[in-house]
C-alpha positions in Angstrom: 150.1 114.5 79.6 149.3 112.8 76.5 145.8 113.1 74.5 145.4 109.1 75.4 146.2 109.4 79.3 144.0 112.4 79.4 140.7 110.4 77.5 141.8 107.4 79.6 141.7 110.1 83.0 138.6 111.5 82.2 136.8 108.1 81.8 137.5 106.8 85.3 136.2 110.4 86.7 133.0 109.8 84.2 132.9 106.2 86.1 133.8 107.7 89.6 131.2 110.0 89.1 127.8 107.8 87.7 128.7 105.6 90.7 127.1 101.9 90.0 124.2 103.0 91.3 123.4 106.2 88.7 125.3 103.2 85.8 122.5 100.9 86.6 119.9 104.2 86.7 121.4 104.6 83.0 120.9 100.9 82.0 117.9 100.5 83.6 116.5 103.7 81.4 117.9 102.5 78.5 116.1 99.0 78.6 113.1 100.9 79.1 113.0 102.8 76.7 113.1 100.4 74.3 109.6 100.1 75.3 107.8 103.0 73.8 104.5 102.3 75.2 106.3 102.4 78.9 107.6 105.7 78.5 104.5 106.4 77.4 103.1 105.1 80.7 105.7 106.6 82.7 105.3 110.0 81.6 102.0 110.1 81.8 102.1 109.1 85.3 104.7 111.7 86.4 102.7 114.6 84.4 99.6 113.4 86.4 101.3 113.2 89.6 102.6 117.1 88.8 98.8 117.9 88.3 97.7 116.2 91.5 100.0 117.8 93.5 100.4 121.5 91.8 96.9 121.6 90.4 94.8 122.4 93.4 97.1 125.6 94.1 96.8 126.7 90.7 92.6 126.1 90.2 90.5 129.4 90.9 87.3 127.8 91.9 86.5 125.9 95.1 85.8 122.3 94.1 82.7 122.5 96.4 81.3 126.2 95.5 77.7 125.5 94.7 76.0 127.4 92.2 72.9 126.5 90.6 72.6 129.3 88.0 75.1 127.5 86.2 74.2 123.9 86.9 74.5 121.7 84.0 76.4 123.7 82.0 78.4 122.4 79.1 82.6 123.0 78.7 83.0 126.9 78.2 85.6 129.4 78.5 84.8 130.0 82.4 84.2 126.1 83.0 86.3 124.0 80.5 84.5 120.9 81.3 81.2 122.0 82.1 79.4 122.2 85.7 77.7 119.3 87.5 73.9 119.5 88.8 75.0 121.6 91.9 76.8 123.7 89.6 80.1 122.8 90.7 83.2 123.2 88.2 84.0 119.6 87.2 87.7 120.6 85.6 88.3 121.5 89.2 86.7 118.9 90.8 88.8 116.8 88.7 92.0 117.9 89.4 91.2 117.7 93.3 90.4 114.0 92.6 93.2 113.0 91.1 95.1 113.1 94.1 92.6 111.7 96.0 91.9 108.7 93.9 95.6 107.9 92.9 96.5 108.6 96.8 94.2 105.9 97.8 95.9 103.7 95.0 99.3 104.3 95.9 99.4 103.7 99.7 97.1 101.1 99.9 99.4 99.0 97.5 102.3 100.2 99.7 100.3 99.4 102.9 99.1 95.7 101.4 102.6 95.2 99.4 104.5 95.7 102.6 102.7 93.2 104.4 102.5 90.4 101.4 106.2 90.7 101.1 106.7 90.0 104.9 104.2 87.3 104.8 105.6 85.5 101.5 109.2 85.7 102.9 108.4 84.0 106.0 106.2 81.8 104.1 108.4 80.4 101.9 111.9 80.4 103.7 111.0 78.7 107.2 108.3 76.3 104.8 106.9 73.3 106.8 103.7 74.3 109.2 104.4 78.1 108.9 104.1 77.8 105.3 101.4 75.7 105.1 99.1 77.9 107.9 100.3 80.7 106.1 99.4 79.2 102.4 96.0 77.9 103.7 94.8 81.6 105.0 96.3 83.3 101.6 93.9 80.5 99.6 90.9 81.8 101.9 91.8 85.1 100.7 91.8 84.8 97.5 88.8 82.4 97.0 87.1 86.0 97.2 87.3 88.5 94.0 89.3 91.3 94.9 85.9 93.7 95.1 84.1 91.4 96.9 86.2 91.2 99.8 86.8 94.7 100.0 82.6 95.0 100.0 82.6 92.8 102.7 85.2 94.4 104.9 83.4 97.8 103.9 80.1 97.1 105.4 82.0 95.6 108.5 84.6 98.7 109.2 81.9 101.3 107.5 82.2 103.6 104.6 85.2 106.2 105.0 88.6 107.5 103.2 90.2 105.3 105.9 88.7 101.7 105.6 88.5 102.3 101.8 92.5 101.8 102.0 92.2 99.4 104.6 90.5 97.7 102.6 92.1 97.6 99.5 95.5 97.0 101.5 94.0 93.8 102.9 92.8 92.3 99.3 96.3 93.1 97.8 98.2 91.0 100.5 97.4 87.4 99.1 98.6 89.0 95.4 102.0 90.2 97.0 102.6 87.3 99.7 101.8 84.5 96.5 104.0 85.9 94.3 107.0 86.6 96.7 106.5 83.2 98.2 106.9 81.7 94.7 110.1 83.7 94.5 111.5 83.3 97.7 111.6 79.5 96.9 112.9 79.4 94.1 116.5 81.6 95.5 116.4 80.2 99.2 118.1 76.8 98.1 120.9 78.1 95.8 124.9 77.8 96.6 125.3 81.1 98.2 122.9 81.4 100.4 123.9 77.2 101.5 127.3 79.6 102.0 126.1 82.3 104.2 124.0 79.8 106.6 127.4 78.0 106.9 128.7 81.0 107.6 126.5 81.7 110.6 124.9 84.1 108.9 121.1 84.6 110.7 117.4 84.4 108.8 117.0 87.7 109.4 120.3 88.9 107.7 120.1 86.1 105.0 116.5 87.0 104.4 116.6 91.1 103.9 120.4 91.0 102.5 120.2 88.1 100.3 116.7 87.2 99.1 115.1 90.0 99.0 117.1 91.9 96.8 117.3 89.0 94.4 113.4 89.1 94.4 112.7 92.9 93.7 111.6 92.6 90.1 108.4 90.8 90.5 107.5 92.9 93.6 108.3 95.7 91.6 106.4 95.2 88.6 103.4 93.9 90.7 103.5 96.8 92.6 103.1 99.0 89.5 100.3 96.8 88.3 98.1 96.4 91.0 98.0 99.8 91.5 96.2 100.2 88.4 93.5 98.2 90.0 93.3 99.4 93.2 92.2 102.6 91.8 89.7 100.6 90.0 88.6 99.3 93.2 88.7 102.7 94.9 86.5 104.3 92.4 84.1 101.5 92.3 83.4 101.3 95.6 83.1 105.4 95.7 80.5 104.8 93.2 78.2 102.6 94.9 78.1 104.9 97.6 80.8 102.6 100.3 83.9 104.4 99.3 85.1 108.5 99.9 81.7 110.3 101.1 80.6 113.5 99.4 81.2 116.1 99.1 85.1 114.4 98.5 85.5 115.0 94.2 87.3 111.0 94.5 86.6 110.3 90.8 84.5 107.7 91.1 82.3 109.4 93.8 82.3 112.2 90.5 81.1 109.5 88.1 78.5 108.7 90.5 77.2 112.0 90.7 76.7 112.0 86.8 74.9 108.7 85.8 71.8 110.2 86.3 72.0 112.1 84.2 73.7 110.1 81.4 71.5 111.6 78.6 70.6 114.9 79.7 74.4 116.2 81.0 76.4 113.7 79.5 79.5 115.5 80.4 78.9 115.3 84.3 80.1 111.4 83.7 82.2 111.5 80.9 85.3 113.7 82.1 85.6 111.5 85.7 85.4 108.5 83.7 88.2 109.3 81.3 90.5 110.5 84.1 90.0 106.8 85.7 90.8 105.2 82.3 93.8 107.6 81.8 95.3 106.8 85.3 94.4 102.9 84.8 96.0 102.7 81.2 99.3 104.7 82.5 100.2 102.0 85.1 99.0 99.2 83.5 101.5 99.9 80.3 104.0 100.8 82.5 103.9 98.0 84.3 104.0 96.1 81.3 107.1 97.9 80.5 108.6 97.0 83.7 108.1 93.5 83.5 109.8 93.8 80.1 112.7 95.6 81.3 113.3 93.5 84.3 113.1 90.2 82.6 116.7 88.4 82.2 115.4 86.8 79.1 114.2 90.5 77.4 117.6 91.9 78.9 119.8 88.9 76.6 
């Protein structure tokens, strides 16, 4: 065999190999990437998805041990970010909260996305009455700010880990059903799917074979995005006392617990805070990379 037949041969096992599926993996990367700021974002989001999972095995302190002979303490070798005014370790407090606070993020966008995408494809394929029922109820929605709703439906359903991501999935159903509506219109009345309902293709094949996958981008990148604020939403409401109950370390039950003392033991507030910034920045710039990479006009 010739040193040309043998490159050419090992090429199509390269390509038999990657598959299209690992090909677009690669292409996918490598449009990311030219986003600095989203690799950034994304690994910062898988280094704090390691700690939220790993770091509660690995902490030596119970996140609840109360010890008031070392309340208020500032960062030291035994407490690297200080003690709270029960004398709780807030490091590992922290790193119990993470996976509370992004947990709460993460499903309840799953849990709301899932449902908007349902909504916004029947919405805007079938059109007519449905669509304009549907539309009308969205609008009613979102004529309430995102917090406010999820306030409202709060005091209703009661303050618990449970109806915090109820809630939260509820006010992120308008976002997703919106935008996938708007999508969903804009693919439904192109040649090939004119083809497959010719075809005798049914809605529900046309609709989950055809649309949807032609639609994933924006779901995608809103997904990434709104998780970002759904963590906001979750801490804020944790805060004000409606969200996870103490003694949960959510982080913004934790930056509760320290604005009393804001001047005193500054650090009680400080480290909580910064974790919520740190999670909000990393999806919010990799979502921004997302959209980047996903965008046929970025891609030419």
């Amino acid at each position: 065999m010739s040193a040309e037949q043998a490159n050419s041969t090992a090429v199509k096992q390269k390509k038999k190999v990657d598959g299209p599926f690992m090909r677009s993996v690669k292409d996918f990367y490598k449009r990311l990437s030219k986003n600095k700021s989203a690799l950034v974002g994304g690994y910062l989001i898988i280094f704090l998805i390691i700690v939220a999972f790993v770091g509660p095995y690995i902490t030596t302190q119970d996140p609840n041990n109360i010890d008031y002979a070392v309340k208020f303490e500032g960062p030291s070798a035994e407490h690297w970010l200080g003690t709270d005014h029960h004398g709780r370790d807030i490091f590992t407090r922290i790193i119990h909260g993470l996976g509370i606070t992004m947990g709460i993020g993460i499903i309840s966008t799953i849990i709301g996305g899932i449902a908007g995408v349902v909504i916004g494809l029947v919405s805007g394929y079938y059109g007519g009455k449905i669509d304009a029922v549907i539309m009308r109820l969205i609008d009613v929605l979102l004529a309430f700010p995102g917090i406010l709703l999820a306030l409202a439906l709060i005091s209703i359903l009661g303050a618990s880990l449970q109806n915090v991501m109820i809630a939260i999935s509820i006010f992120a159903i308008p976002t997703f059903a919106r935008i996938v509506r708007g999508s969903t219109l804009s693919v439904k009345n192109l040649e090939y799917i004119d083809a497959m309902k010719a075809l005798g293709a049914s809605d529900v094949r046309i609709i989950c074979k055809h649309i949807l996958p032609n639609i994933l981008s924006p779901i995608i990148v809103q997904t990434s995005l709104f998780i970002a604020s759904a963590v906001l939403s979750a801490s804020g409401l944790s805060f004000l006392g409606l969200g996870v109950q103490p003694p949960s370390p959510e982080l913004g039950a934790l930056l509760s617990d320290g604005r009393d003392f804001m001047w005193d033991a500054g650090h009680i507030a400080l480290y909580p805070g910064l974790a919520i910034m740190l999670i909000v920045l990393a999806f919010n710039i990799f979502g921004d990379g997302l959209r980047d990479a996903l965008d046929p006009k970025f891609n030419k």
